[in-house]
C-alpha positions in Angstrom: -8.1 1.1 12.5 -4.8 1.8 10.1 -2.2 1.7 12.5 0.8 -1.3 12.1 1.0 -2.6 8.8 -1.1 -2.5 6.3 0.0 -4.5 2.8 -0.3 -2.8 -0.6 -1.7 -5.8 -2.1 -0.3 -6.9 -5.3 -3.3 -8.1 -8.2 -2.3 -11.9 -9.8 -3.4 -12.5 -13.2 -3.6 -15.7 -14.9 -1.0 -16.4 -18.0 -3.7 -15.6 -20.0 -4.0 -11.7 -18.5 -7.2 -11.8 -16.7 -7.5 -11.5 -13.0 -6.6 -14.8 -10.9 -9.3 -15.2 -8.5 -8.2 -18.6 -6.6 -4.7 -16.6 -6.1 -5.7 -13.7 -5.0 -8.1 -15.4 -2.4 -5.1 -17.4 -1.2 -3.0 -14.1 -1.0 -5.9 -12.4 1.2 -5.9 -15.6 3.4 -1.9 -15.8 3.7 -1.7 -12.3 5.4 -4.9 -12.4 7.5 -3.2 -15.5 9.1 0.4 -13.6 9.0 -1.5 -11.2 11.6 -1.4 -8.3 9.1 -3.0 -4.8 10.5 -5.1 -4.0 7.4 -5.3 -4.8 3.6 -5.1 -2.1 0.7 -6.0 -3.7 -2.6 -6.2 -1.4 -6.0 -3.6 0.6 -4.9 -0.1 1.2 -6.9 1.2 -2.4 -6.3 -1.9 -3.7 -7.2 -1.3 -2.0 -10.9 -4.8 -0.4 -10.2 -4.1 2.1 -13.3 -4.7 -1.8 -15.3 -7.5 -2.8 -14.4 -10.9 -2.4 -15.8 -13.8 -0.7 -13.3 -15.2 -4.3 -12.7 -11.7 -5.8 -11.9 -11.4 -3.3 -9.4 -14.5 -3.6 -7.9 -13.7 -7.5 -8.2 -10.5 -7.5 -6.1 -12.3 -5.7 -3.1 -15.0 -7.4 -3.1 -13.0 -10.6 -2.3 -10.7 -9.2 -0.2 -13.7 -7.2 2.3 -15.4 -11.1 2.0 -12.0 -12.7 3.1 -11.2 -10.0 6.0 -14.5 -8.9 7.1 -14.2 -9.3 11.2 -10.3 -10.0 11.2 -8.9 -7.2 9.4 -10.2 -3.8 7.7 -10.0 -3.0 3.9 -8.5 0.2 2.9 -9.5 0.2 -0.7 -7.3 2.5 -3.4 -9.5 5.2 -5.0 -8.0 8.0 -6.5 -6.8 9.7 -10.2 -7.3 13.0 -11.8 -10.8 13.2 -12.0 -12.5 14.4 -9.2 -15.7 12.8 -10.0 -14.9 9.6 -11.4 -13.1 9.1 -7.7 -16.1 10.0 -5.6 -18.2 7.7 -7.9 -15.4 4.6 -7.4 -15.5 5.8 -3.8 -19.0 5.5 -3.2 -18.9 2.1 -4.8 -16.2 0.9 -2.8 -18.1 2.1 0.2 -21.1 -0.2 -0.7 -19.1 -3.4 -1.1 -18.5 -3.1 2.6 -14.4 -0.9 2.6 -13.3 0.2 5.5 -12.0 3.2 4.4 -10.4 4.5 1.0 -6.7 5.6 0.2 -7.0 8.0 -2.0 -3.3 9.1 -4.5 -3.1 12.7 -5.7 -4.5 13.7 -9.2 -1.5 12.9 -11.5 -0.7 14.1 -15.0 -2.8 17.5 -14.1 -0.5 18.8 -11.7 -3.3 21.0 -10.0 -2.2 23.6 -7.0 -2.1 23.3 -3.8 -5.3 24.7 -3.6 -6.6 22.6 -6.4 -5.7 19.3 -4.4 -7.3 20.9 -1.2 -10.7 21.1 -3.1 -9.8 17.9 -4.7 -10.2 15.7 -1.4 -12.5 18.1 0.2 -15.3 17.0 -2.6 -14.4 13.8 -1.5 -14.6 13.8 1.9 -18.0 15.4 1.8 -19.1 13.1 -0.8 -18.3 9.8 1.1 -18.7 9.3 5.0 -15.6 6.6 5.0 -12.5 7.3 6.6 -10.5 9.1 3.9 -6.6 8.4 4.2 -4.5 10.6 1.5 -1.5 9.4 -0.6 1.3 12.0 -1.4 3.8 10.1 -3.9 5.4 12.8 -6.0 7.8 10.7 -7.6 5.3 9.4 -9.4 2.1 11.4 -9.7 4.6 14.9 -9.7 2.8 16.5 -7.2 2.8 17.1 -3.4 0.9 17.5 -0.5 2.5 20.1 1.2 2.8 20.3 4.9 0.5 23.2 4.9 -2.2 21.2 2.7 -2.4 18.7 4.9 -2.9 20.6 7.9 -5.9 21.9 6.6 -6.8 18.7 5.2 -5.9 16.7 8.5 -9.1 19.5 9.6 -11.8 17.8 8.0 -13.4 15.0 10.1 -13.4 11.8 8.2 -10.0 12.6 6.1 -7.7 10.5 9.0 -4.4 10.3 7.6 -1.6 10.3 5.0 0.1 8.1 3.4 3.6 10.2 3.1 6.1 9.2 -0.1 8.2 11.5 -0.5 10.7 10.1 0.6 11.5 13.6 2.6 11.9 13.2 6.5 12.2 17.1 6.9 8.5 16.8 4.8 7.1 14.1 7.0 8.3 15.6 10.4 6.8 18.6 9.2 3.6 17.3 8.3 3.4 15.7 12.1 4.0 19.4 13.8 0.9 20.7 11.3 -1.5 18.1 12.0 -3.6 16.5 15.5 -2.3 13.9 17.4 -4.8 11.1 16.2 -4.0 12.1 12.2 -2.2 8.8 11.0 1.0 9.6 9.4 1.8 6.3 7.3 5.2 5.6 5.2 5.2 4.9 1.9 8.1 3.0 1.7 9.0 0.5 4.1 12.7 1.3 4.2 11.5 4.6 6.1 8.9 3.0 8.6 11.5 2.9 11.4 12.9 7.0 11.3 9.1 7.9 10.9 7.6 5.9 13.6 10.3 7.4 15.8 9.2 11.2 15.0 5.5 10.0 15.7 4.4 8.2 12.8 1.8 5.0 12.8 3.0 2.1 11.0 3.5 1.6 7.2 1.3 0.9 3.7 4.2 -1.7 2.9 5.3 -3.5 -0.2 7.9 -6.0 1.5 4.4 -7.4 3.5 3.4 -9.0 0.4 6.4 -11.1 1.1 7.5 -11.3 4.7 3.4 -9.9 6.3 4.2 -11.6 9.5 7.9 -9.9 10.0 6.6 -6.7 8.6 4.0 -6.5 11.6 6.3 -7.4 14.1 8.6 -4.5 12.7 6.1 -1.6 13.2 4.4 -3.2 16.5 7.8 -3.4 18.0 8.7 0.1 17.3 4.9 1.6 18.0 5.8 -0.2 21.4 9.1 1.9 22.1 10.9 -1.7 21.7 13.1 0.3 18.9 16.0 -2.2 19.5 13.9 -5.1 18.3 12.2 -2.9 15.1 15.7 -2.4 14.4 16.6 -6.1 14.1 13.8 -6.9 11.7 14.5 -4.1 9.5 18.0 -4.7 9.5 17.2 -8.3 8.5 14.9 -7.2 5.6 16.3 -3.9 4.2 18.0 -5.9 1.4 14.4 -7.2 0.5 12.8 -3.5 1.1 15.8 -2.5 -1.5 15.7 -5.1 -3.9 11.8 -4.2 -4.2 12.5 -1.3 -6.3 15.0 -2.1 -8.1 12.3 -1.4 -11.0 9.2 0.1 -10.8 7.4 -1.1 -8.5 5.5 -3.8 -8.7 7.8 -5.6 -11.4 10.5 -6.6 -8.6 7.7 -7.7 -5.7 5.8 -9.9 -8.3 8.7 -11.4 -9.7 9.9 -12.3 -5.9 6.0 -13.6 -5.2 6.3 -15.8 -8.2 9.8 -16.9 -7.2 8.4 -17.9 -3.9 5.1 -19.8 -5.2 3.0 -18.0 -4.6 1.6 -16.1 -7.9 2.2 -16.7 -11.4 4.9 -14.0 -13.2 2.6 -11.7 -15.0 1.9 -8.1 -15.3 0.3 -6.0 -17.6 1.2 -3.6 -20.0 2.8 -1.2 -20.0 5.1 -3.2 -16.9 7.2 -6.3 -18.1 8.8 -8.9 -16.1 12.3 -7.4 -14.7 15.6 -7.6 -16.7 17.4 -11.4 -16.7 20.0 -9.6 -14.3 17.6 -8.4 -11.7 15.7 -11.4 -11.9 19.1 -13.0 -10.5 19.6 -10.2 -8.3 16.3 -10.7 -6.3 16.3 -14.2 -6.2 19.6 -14.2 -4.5 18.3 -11.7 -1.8 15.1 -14.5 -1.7 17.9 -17.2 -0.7 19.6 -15.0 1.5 16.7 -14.6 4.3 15.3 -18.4 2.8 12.5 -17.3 1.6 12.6 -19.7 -1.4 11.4 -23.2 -1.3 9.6 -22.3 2.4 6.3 -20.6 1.6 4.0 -22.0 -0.8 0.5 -21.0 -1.1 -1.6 -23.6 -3.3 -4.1 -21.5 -5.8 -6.8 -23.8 -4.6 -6.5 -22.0 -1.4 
């Protein structure tokens, strides 16, 4: 069900800072018709850590109506308290997710065995496919190979989404764990190296942009056609770069908004990106003419 691509959604607001419904239907609609694999709103692009319960349970709710028989929903639920997640989990459940991605506690730093009980409460707390998120640059702690294996043990936890950034880490984890556990890549720059050790596709960023290329990428590769995955992400690594050239996702909403299709806002604490980095990913826009070519009316 999460094999390919799956975007990491990004959340529009309206100038005034509330949620931009009409946009974010539009967005939905624009990758379901790219031929995206699967949809993750409320995850770390979708500056999930901003918005209120309600918003959250908002942007699902539209995107499982939008996707329900095309594409599966793989809705973000996680944070550092073990309860408030399986409560958001079961939630998310009802409104009809396909499955939840759940990041790491952060700011707690618990153990390895700590995170082990963590996702175990979940798992037995919620019958939906459980995929994990390991991103220690930002939460500062890791799923280690070890954890996983004994994770990858219980039933309904089906996968990882792997951002380390470590290939030694991610090879490792595909030695420790079944065949049928999905190893995902965080970041899209490494979807290529990791699909070749045995990976499954990608919870991508640069799909909010380029959905349709971004599919072809991983399909081509999960096909052996390596020559032709290496084309696309050739093509596109300056746009996978230029991506986090701030925290992500300042760069990917400024590039949206560049492109037509959202208005420039984020909330606090992320700003818009610096004047020069503005230029900088505008000019990486024009480069694969991505500017003036996709529009994506709100009234959508």
């Amino acid at each position: 069900m999460f094999t390919g691509t799956g975007t990491a959604l990004v959340t529009p607001f309206c100038r005034d800072g509330s949620l931009d419904e009409p946009t974010l239907r539009a967005l939905v609609k624009r990758q379901i018709a790219a031929g995206i694999n699967f949809l993750v709103p409320c995850g770390t692009t979708g500056e999930s850590p901003t918005l209120t319960h309600q918003e959250h349970l908002r942007v699902v709710e539209i995107a499982v109506e939008l996707a329900k028989g095309k594409v599966p929903v793989l809705a973000g639920a996680g944070g550092y308290n073990t309860a408030e997640v399986i409560t958001l989990a079961r939630e998310l459940a009802d409104l009809g997710a396909n499955g939840i991605l759940s990041v790491t506690p952060y700011y707690n730093k618990p153990t390895q065995e700590g995170l082990y009980q963590h996702f175990k409460a979940i798992a037995e707390a919620v019958s939906l496919p459980i995929i994990l998120y390991s991103v220690q640059g930002r939460t500062g702690v890791n799923i280690e190979p070890a954890t996983v294996g004994r994770l990858s043990q219980i039933a309904n936890i089906i996968g990882i989404k792997e951002a380390s950034g470590n290939i030694s880490q991610m090879s490792t984890i595909l030695n420790a764990v079944p065949e049928d556990f999905l190893v995902l890549s965080g970041d899209d720059a490494i979807t290529l190296p990791l699909i070749a050790l045995g990976g499954r596709g990608v919870i991508s960023v640069a799909s909010n942009e380029i959905p349709a290329q971004m599919t072809s990428l991983t399909q081509h590769a999960l096909a052996g056609d390596f020559a032709g995955a290496r084309e696309i992400h050739r093509r596109f690594l300056p746009l996978m770069e230029i991506n986090f050239v701030e925290s992500n996702p300042i760069p990917v909403k400024a590039a949206l908004a560049q492109m037509g299709l959202l208005e420039p806002v984020w909330r606090l604490p992320l700003v818009a990106p610096k004047p020069e980095n503005r230029a900088r990913i505008r000019a990486v826009l024009e480069s694969l003419n991505l500017i003036g070519r996709i529009h994506v009316a709100a009234t959508n």
